[in-house]
C-alpha positions in Angstrom: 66.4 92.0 -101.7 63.0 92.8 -100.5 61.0 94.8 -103.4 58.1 96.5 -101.7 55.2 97.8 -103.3 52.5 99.5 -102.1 49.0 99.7 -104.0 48.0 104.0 -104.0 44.3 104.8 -104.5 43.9 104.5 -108.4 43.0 100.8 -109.1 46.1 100.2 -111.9 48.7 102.3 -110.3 51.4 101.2 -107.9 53.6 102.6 -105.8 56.9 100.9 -106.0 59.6 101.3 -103.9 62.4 101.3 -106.4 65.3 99.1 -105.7 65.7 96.3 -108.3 66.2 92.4 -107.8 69.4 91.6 -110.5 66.8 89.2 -112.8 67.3 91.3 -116.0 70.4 90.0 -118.3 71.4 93.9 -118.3 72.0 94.0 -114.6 75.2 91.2 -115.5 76.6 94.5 -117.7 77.5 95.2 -113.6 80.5 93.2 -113.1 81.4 93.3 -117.1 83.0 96.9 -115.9 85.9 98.7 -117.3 89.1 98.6 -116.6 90.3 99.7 -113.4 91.4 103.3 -112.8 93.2 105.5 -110.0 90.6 107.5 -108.1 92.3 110.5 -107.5 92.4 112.4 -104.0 89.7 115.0 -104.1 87.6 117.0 -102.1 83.6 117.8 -102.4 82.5 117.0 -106.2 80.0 119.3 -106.3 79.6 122.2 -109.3 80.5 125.5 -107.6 77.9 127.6 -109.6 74.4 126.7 -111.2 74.1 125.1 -114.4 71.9 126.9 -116.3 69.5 124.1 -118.2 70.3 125.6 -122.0 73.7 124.4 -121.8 73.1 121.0 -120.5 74.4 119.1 -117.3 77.4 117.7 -118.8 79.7 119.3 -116.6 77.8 118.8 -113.5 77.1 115.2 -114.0 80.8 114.5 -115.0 82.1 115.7 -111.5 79.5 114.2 -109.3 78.9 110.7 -111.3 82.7 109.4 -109.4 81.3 109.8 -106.4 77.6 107.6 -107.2 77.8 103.8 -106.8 76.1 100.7 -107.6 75.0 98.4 -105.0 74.5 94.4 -105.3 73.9 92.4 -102.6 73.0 88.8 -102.0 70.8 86.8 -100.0 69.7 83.5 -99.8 65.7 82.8 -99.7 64.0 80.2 -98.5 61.3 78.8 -101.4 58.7 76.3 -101.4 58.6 73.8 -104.3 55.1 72.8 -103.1 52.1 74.2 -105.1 52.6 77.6 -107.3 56.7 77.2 -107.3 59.1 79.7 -107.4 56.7 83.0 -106.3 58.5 83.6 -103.1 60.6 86.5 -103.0 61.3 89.9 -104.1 62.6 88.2 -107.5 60.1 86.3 -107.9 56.6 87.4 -107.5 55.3 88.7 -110.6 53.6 91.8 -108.9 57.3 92.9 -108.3 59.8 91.4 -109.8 61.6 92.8 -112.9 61.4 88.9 -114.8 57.7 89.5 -115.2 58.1 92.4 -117.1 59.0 91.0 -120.4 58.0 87.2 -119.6 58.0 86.0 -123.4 61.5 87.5 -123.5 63.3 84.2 -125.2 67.2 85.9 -124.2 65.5 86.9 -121.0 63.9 83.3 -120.4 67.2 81.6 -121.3 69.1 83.6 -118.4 66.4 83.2 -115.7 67.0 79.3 -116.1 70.5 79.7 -116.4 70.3 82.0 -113.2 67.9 80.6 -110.8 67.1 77.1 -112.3 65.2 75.1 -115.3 62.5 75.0 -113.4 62.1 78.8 -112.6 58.3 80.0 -112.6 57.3 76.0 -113.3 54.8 74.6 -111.3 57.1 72.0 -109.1 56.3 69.7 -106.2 58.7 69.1 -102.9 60.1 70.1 -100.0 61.7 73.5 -99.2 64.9 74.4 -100.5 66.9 77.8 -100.6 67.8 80.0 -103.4 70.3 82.6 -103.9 68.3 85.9 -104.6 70.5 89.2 -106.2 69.6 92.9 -105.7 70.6 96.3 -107.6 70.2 99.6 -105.8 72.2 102.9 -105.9 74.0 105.0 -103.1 76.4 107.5 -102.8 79.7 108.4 -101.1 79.7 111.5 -98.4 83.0 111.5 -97.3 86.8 110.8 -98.2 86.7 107.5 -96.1 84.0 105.8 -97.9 80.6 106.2 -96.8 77.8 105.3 -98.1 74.0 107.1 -98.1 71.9 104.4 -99.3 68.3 103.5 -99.2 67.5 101.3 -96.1 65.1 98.4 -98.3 68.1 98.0 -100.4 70.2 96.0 -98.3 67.3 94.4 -96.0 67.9 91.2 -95.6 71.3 90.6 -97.5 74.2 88.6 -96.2 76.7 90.2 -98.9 76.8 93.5 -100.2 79.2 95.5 -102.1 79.8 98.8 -104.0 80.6 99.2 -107.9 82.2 102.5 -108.5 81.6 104.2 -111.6 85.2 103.2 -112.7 83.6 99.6 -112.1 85.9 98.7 -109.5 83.5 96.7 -106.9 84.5 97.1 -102.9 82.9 95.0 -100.2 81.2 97.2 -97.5 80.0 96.7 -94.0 76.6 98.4 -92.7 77.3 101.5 -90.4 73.9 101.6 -89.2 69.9 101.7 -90.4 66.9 103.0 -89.9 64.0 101.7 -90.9 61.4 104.7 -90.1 63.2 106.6 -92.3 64.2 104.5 -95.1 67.7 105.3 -94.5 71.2 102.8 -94.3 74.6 104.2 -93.9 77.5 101.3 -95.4 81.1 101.4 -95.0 83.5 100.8 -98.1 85.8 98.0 -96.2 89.4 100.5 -97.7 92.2 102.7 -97.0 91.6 104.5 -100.5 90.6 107.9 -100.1 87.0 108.4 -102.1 85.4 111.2 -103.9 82.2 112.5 -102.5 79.2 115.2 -102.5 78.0 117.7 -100.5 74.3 117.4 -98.8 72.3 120.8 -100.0 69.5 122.3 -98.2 66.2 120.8 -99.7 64.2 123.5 -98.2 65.5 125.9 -100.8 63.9 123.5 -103.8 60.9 125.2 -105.4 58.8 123.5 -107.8 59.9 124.2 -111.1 63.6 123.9 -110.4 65.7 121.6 -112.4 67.2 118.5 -110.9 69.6 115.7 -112.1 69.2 112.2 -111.0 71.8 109.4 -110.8 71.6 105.9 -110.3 71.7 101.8 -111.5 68.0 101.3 -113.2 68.1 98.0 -114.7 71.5 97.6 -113.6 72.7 100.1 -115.9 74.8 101.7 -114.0 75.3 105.3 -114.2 72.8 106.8 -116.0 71.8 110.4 -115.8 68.5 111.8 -115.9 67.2 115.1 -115.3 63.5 116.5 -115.0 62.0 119.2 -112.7 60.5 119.3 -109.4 57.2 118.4 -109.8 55.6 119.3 -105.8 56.8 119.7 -102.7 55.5 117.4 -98.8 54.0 114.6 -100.8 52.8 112.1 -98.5 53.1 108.7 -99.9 52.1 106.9 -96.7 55.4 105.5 -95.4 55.0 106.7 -92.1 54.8 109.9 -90.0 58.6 111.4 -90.5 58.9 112.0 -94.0 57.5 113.7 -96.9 58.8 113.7 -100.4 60.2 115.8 -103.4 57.9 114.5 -106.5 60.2 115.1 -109.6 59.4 114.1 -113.2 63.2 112.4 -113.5 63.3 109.7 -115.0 63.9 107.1 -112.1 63.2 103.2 -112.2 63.7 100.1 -110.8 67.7 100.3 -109.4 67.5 104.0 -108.9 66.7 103.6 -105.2 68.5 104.6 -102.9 70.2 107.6 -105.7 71.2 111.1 -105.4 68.7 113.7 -106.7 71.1 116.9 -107.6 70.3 121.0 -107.5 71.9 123.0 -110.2 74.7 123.3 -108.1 75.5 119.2 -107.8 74.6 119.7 -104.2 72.0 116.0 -103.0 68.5 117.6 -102.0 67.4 113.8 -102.4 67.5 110.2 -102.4 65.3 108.8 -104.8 62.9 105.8 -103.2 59.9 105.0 -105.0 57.5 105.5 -108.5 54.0 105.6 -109.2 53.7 103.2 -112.3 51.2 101.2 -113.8 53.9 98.6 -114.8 56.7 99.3 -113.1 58.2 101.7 -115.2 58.9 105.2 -115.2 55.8 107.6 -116.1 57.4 110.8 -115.0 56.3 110.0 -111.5 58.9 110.1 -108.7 59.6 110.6 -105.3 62.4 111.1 -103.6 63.1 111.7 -99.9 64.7 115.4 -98.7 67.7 115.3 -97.5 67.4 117.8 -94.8 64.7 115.5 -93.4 67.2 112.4 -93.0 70.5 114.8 -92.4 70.3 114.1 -88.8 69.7 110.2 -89.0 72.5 110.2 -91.3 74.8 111.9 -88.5 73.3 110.2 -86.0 73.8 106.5 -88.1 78.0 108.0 -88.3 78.7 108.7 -84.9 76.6 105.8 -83.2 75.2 103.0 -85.5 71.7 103.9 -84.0 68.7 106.5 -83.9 68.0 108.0 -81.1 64.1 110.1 -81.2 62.2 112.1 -79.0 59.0 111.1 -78.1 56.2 113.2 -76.9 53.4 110.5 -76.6 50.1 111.7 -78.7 47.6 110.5 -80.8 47.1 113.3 -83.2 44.6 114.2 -85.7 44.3 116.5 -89.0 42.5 120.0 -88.1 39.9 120.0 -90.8 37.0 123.1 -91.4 34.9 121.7 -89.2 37.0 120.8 -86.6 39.2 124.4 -86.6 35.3 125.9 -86.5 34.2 123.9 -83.7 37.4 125.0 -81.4 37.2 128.8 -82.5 40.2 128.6 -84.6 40.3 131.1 -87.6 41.7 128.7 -90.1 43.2 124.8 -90.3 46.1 124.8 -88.3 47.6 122.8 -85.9 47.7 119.2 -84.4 44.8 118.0 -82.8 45.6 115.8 -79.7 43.5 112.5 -79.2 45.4 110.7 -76.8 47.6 111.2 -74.7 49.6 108.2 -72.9 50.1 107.3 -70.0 53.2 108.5 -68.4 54.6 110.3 -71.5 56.2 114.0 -71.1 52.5 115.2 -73.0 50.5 113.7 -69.9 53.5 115.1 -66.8 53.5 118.5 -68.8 49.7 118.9 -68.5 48.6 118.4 -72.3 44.9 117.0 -73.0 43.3 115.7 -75.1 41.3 118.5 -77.7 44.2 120.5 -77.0 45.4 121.8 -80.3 49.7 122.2 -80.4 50.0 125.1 -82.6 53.9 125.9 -82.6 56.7 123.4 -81.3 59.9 125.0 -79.9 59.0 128.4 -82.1 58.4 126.3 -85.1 54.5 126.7 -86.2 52.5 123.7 -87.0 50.5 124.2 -90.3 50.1 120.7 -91.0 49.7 118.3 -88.7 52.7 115.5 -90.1 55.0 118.6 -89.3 54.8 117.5 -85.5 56.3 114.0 -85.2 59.0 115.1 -87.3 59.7 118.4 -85.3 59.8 116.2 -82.1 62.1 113.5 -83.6 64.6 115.7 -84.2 64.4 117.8 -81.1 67.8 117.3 -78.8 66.6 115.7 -75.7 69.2 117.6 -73.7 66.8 121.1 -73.6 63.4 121.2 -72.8 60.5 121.9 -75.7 58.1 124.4 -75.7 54.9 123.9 -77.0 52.1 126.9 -78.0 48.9 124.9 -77.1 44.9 126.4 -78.2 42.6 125.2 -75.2 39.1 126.8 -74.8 39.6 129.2 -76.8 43.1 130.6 -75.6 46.4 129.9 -76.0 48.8 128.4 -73.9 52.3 128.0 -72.9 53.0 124.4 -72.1 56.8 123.6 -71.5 57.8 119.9 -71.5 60.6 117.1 -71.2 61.0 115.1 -73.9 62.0 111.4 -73.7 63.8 108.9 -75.7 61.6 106.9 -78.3 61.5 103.3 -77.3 61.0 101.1 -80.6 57.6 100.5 -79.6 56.6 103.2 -78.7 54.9 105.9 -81.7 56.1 109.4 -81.7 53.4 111.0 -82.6 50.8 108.4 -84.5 49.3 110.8 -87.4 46.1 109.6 -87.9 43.3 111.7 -90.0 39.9 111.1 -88.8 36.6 111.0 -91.0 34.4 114.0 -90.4 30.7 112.9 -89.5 27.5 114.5 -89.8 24.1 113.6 -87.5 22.1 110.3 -88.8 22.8 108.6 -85.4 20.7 105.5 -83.7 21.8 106.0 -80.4 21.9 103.7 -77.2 22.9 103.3 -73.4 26.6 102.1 -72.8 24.5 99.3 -70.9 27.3 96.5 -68.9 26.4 94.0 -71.5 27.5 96.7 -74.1 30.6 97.1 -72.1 31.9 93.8 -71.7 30.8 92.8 -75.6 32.8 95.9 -76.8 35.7 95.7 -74.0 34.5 99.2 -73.3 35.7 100.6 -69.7 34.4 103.9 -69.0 30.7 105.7 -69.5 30.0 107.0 -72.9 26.6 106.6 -75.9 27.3 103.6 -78.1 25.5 104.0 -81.9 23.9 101.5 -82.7 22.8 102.4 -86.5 24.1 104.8 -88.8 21.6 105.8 -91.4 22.0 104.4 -95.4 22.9 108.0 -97.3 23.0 110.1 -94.5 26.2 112.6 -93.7 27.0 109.9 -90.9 27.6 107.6 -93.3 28.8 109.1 -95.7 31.5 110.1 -93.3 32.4 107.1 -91.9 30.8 106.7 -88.7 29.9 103.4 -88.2 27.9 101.4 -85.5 29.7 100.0 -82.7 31.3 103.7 -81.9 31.0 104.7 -78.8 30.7 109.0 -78.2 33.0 109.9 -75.2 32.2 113.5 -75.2 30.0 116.3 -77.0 31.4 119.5 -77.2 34.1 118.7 -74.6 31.5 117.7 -72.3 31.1 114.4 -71.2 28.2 111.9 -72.2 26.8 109.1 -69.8 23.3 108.7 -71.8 21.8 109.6 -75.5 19.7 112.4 -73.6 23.5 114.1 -72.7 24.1 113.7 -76.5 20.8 115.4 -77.8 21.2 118.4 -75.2 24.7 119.2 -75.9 23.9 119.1 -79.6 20.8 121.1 -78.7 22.9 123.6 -76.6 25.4 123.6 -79.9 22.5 125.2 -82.3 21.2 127.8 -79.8 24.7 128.5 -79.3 24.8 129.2 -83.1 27.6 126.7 -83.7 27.8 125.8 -87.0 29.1 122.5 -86.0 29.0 119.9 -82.6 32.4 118.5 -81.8 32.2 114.8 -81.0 34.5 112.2 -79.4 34.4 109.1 -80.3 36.0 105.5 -79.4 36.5 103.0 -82.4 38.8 99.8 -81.6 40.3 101.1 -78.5 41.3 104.4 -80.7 39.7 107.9 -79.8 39.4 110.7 -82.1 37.5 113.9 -82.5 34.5 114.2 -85.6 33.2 117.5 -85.9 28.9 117.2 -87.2 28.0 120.1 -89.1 24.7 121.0 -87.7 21.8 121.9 -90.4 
């Protein structure tokens, strides 16, 4: 399995998507199991009535735990005996895998080289060869029939998987569907048994503060129960434009993805998916997706196999201070549009660019990630209405949404630096053009100023300015009057567009 990690701002901390590659000796306890049992007939396994925290979870966790399973799968990886050896692979590469942890581990060592080979982590010459890589995750079962919510990076890649149940009987299982935006894989247990299962809560109802219970196979140690609190709600962790996270401080490691996060009432509000850690480990740092944000792929993976998402077709940027200012809003709100492609339902239902979409089929937009995931879920069967500021007023704009091709982007989220004046500015000369692949009149800058706002804000030579204060610029004369006609205007701020790479975006310049 595939053990991602992405590196967050903070130069030691990681963020680690939690599913676990099988190196650790604990993760064998797996198939030790117990002995087998009859899974009764029953219906939802969730607690009726809150837990209240003084008494403990006991009773929760004992009638949800039959319904969470362990998942191992297996995969074989192609690795290079050629220079550095065995780093190729989730299991392998010390940034990731779990056998780096505890490296001087003799019992540890001693199963590695049983497991993968004497020569595991040893420098070794030759050609390539293929090795057999295990993976640990966790999932759960949502209906009587055996299937299973799991984390999509779990079973990437694997050519056999198969469920442990927490009376350690192991099932083979068959993928339903996946989706990769989302994070989300739906698996079938290949049986006629009828399974226990959960009910899916409403995660909008989970306020910071609340206790939750989490479930999973950290380590391979297979269920273990931890509980914690809900630490903050719409974390963005950078995995993309539809999601936002629970943060809980549950213990959750390595193994856990993939989980169910419980409510009081032993109803999933989450699936656990990644850490911050400075090692790997939990330091009361977790995320975990919301299930009301991945109910619909889930239904959609059941009936189909597949996704199907509506697609608007904008570029969209965060309404900062500045910007709000510069349009006349009263506050941040909102999604500013940037671009708008060719062809899309935006461009045939009349939306520009520097339009701001302020509400989406009733639903206001405070932040601008709300957007692409109010349009991906939208049926494509009804049209959408959008509530739309344009020069100062706001607008009705109704419009036919379109099935998402898998290249095309929903609604790209993309924050822009703000900028300040400190400017060098230039002719959009032909030479210009053709040396910047630029195809249409605008001011390229040619220096940005050590220490001014400019720089400090990102703008960087090579921009080109398409517009001041919605107003198009052919010159650097058009650029100084409209920023001239900005102060006498008393605008505490001159809206720019600029070009970067092909990419457009608005940079509101707070005028001194």
């Amino acid at each position: 399995m595939r053990q991602a990690t992405r590196t967050n701002t903070h130069p030691v901390l990681k963020l680690t998507v939690i599913a676990m590659a099988s190196a650790l000796a604990a993760g064998a306890l797996l198939y030790a199991g117990r002995a087998a049992t009859a899974v009764p007939e029953t219906a939802h396994v969730a607690v009726t009535a809150p837990v209240a925290p003084a008494a403990g979870f006991a009773d929760l966790v004992e009638r949800v735990r039959p319904a969470v399973v362990n998942i191992s799968t297996r995969s074989t990886q192609p690795v290079s005996t050629r220079g550095r050896g065995n780093d190729h692979g989730p299991s392998f590469k010390r940034r990731q895998g779990p056998a780096s942890r505890f490296p001087t581990d003799p019992q540890l060592k001693e199963f590695m080289h049983r497991f993968f080979g004497k020569r595991f982590g040893d420098r070794q010459q030759g050609p390539m060869r293929h090795l057999e890589a295990r993976s640990l995750g966790s999932g759960f079962i949502i209906d009587d029939s055996g299937l299973v919510v799991t984390s999509q990076h779990v079973i990437d890649n694997a050519d056999e998987i198969e469920v442990i149940l927490d009376d350690g009987r192991s099932f083979p299982v068959s993928i339903r569907g996946q989706d990769e935006r989302t994070d989300i894989a739906l698996l079938q247990i290949e049986s006629t048994e009828r399974f226990p299962h959960l009910v899916l809560g409403d995660s909008d109802t989970a306020r910071v503060g609340d206790w939750v219970v989490a479930i999973g196979n950290p380590f391979g140690l297979g269920g273990t129960t931890t509980s914690g609190i809900v630490s903050a709600r719409g974390r963005n962790i950078n995995s993309g434009p539809y999601l936002d996270y629970i943060q809980i401080d549950a213990s959750i490691n390595r193994g856990n993805s993939g989980g169910p996060l419980f409510n009081q009432a032993g109803e999933v509000i989450g699936i656990n998916t990644a850490i911050y850690s400075p090692n790997g480990g939990s330091v009361g740092i977790g995320f975990a997706i919301p299930v009301n944000l991945v109910a619909d792929v889930i239904g959609q993976l059941r009936d189909s196999g597949q996704v199907t998402r509506a697609w608007l077709g904008v570029r969209i940027q965060k309404v900062g201070p500045d910007i709000a200012e510069s349009f006349g809003l009263e506050k941040p709100r909102g999604a500013l549009v940037v671009q708008v492609t060719p062809g899309s339902p935006a461009e045939n239902s009349g939306l520009l660019p520097g339009d701001i979409i302020l509400a989406f089929d009733g639903k206001p937009i405070k932040r601008m990630r709300q957007l692409p995931r109010l349009v991906a879920a939208t049926a494509l069967s009804s049209p959408a209405n959008l509530k739309v500021w344009r020069n100062g007023k706001t607008l009705a704009i109704v419009t036919e949404l379109k099935p998402m091709a898998d290249t095309q982007p929903l609604a790209a989220a993309k924050d822009a630096p703000a900028a300040r004046l400190g400017l060098t500015l230039s002719p959009l000369d032909q030479a210009a053009r053709q040396r910047l692949g630029a195809d249409r009149d605008g001011v390229l800058i040619r220096e940005v100023a050590p220490r001014s706002a400019a720089a400090r804000k990102g703008l960087q030579a090579g921009d080109i300015i398409l517009q001041v204060g919605r107003e198009l610029v052919h010159s650097p004369t058009d650029v100084i009057n409209q920023v001239q006609l900005a102060k006498e205007r008393d605008h505490r701020s001159a809206l720019l567009l600029i070009e970067r790479n092909g990419l457009e975006r608005f940079v509101a310049i707070r005028l001194s």
